[in-house]
N, C-alpha and C positions, 0 to 999 in steps of 0.2 A: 064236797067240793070246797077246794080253800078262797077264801073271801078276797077279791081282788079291791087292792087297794094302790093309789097312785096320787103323788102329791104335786105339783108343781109350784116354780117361785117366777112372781113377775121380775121380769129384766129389764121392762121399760114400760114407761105411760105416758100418752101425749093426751093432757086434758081430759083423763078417767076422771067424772065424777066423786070417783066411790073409791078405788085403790090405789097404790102407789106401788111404787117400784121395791122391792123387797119381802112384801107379802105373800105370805104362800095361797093357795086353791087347796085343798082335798079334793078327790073323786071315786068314789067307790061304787058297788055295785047294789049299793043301797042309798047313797046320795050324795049331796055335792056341799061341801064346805068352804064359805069363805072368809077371809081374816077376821078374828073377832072382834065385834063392838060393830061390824060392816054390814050393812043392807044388801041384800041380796039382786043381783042383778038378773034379771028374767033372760036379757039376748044371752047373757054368757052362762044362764043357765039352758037353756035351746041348743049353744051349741057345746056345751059339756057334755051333756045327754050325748051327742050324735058321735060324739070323741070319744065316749064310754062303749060304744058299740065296733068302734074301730078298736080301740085298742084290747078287750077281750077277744075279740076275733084275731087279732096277734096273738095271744095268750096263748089262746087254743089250737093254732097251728105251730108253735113251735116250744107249747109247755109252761113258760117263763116272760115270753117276752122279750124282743131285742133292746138295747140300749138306746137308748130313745134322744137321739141327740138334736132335733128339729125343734124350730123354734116357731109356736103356735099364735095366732093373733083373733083377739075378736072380730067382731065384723062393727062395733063401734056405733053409737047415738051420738055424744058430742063429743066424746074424746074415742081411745082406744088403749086396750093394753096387751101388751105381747108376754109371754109365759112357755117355761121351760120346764121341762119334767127334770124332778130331783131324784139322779140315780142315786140309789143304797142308801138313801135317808128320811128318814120317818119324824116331822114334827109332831109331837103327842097333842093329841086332843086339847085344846082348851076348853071348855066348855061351859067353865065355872066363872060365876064371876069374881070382880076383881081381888075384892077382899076375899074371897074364898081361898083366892091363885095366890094372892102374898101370905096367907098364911099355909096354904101348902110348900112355898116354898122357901119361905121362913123356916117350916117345921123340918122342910128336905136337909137344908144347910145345916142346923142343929143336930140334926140326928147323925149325919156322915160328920159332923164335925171338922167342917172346910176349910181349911187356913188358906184363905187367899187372899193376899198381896193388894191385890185392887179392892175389893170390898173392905179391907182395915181402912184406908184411905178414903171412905165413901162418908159423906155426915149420915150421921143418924135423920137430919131432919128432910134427906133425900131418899134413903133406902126408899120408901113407901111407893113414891111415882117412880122408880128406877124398877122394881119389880114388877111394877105393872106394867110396865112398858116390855118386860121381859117373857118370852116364851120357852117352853122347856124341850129340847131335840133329843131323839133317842137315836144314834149312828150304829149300825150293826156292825160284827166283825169284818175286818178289811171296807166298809164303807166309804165311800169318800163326801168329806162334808165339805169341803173348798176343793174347787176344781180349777188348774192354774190355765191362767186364760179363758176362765170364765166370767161372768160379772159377779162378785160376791157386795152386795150390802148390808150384809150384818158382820157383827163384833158377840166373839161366844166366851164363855165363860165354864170351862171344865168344873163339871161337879163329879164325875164318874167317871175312870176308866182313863185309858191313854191314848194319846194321836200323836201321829209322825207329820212332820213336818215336810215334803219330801219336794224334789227338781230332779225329775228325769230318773225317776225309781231311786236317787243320791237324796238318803236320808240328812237333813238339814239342821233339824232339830227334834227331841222327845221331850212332848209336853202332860203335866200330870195334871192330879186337880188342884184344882184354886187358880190356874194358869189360864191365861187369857190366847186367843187366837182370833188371825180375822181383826188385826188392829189397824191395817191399812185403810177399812172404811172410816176410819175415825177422821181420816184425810181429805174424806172426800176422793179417793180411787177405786175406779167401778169395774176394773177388772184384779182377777187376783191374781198375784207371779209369783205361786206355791202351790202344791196339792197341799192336804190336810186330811189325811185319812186316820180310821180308830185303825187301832191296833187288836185293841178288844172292843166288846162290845159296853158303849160310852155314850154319856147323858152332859149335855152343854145346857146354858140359857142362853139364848138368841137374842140380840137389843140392835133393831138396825140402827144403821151410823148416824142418820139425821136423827134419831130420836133419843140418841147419846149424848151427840154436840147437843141438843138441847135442852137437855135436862142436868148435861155436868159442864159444859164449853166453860163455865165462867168460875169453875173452882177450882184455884190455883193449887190445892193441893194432887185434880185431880191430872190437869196440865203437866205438874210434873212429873207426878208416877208415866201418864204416857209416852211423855216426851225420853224420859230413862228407858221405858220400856222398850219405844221405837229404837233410840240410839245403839243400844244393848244388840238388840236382834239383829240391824242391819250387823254391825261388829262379829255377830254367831255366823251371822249366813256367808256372810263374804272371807272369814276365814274357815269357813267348810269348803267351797267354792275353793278357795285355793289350795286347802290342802289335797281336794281328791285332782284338782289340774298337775297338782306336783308330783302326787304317787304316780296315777295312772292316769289314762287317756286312752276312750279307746271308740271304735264307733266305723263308720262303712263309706268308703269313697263315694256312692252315689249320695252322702247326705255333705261331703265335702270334699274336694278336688285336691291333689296331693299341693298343687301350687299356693292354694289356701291353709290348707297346714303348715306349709314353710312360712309364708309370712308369720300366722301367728304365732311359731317357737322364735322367731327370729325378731318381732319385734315386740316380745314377753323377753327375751333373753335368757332364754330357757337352756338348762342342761341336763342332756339324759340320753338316749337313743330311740327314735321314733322306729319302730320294726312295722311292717307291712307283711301283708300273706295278698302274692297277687299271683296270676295266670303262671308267669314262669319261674315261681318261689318264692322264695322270701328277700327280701330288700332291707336292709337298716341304713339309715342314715344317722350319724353323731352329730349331736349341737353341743358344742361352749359358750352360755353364755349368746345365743341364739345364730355364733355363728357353724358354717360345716366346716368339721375338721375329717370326716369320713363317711362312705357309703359305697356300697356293694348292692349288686342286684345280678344276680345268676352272675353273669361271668362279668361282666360291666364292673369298673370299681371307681371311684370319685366322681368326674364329673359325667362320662361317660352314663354311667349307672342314672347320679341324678337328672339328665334328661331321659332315661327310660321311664322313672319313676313316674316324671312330672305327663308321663304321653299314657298312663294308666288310668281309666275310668272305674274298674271295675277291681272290689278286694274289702279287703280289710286293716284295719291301722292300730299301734297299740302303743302309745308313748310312757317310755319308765324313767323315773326323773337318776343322775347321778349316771358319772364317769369312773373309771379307774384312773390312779394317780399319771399310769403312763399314758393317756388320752388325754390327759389333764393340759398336759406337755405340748400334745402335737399341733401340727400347721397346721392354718387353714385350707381348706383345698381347692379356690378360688373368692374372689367376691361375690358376697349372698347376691346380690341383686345384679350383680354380670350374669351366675348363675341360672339366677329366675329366667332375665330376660332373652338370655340363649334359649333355654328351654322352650320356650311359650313360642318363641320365634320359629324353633324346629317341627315345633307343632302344629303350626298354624301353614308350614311351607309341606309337611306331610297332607293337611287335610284338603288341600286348591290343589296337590297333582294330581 
């Protein structure tokens, strides 16, 4: 029988004693792990146990296990701490102590031969408590180690393998080793607005965000690398973000209203033709520049059409940027926002009769 194993990270502590917010738990079917150098708490050992028999009992009725999105809490002595199970990611054993852990990971770095960016920048007379402070993550294929909208408090450091950077399955950035990720905690922000999945199967070091600012907050060499790095990324992300807004655009009227698409081409000032696939065919509408210069929907054509559009709930939408030169040319086919407000108007007198 394969050995069940299950990690979780705390996501909050009000007045734990013993743990903090970023620390991970172990659970397995042999025993219960928690952050190293940490004392072992007896209640959240009582109710680990009873959470070890719940969650194998999932196991076993459906193989695997579901995805485990619930957020667990102890039952608390003078503080308490709430904890999250870590899908598809496995922090590797520490077990060793300190000087053991820096020279394994001393010897890791040397031996893969790591050129990374951030560690050239590090003093020498820091390395020593910066590694200790660091744990080693093993993410399996397609895992995901940042999950966006979730609370992330660490900052990782690729030593193996690659992670995507991704928003909405829209790949953002590919990061290799030596590459840092997970730099938002350095800010003090406790949720994260990116996934971060391996590509392959990838080994990070783990250093949560208080324990960064406090061991590098005051070296200006290290302030700068961040600050380039944060500059840099926002710079990558936002024109990713607009290049796939310019190509294509695509996505389902129940997650947005055709009246909310037209604002946003219209006050982006966007040019290209938004096409629609709805109940009685296909609809396009033309923007220049964000205003309409054209639109057809079954038999409906300009504004006709654009109040049928705007009275559709249910379909699909698929914006492609760029005109041809004789579109380029043409009128507009009313004012955008006479437009709008006929529409919404017809709407509203269809749904009170």
């Amino acid at each position: 029988m394969k050995q069940f194993k299950a990690v979780f990270e705390i996501v909050e502590q009000n007045n734990c004693p013993l743990y903090v917010a970023g620390e991970c738990l172990t659970l397995s079917d042999r025993a219960i792990g928690c952050p190293e150098g940490k004392e072992v708490c007896l209640i959240l050992v009582r109710e680990m146990t009873e959470l070890l028999f719940v969650l194998l009992k999932k196991k076993s009725v459906d193989g695997q296990g579901e995805q485990d999105h619930r957020l667990y809490t102890c039952s608390g002595c003078t503080g308490l701490i709430k904890f999250r199970r870590v899908r598809n990611s496995v922090p590797v054993s520490t077990t060793k102590g300190p000087a053991a852990q820096i020279r394994s990971i001393a010897s890791l770095l040397k031996g893969r031969k790591i050129d990374s960016p951030f560690l050239r920048v590090l003093p020498e007379s820091v390395l020593e408590n910066f590694f200790k402070a660091c744990n080693e993550v093993v993410i399996e294929e397609r895992g995901i180690l940042i999950h966006k909208g979730e609370p992330n408090h660490n900052l990782y450091i690729i030593l193996e393998g690659i992670l995507l950077v991704e928003d909405t399955h829209v790949i953002i950035a590919t990061l290799g080793e030596g590459e840092i990720c997970g730099e938002m905690s350095y800010l003090g922000s406790g949720v994260a607005g990116l996934t971060v999945r391996a590509k392959q199967e990838s080994v990070v070091l783990a250093i949560h965000g208080e324990d960064f600012s406090r061991l590098l907050g005051s070296i200006a060499s290290v302030q700068v690398f961040m600050a380039q790095l944060l500059a840099s990324r926002l710079q990558k992300t936002n024109a990713a973000r607009a290049k796939e807004f310019e190509s294509c655009m695509s996505g389902k009227l129940d997650e947005v209203v055709p009246a909310e698409l037209f604002q946003i081409f219209h006050m982006h000032q966007k040019t290209g033709v938004l096409t629609f696939h709805l109940q009685e065919g296909e609809g396009k509408v033309s923007f220049r520049e964000g205003c309409i210069i054209n639109a057809h929907y079954g038999k409906k054509v300009h504004q006709d059409a654009i109040f049928a559009i705007l009275a559709e709930k249910q379909g699909a939408y698929r914006f492609t940027a760029g005109l041809t030169p004789q579109e380029m040319k043409a009128a507009e086919i009313g004012d955008f926002m006479m437009l709008l407000m006929e529409g919404v108007k017809r709407i509203d007198e269809e749904q009170t009769v």
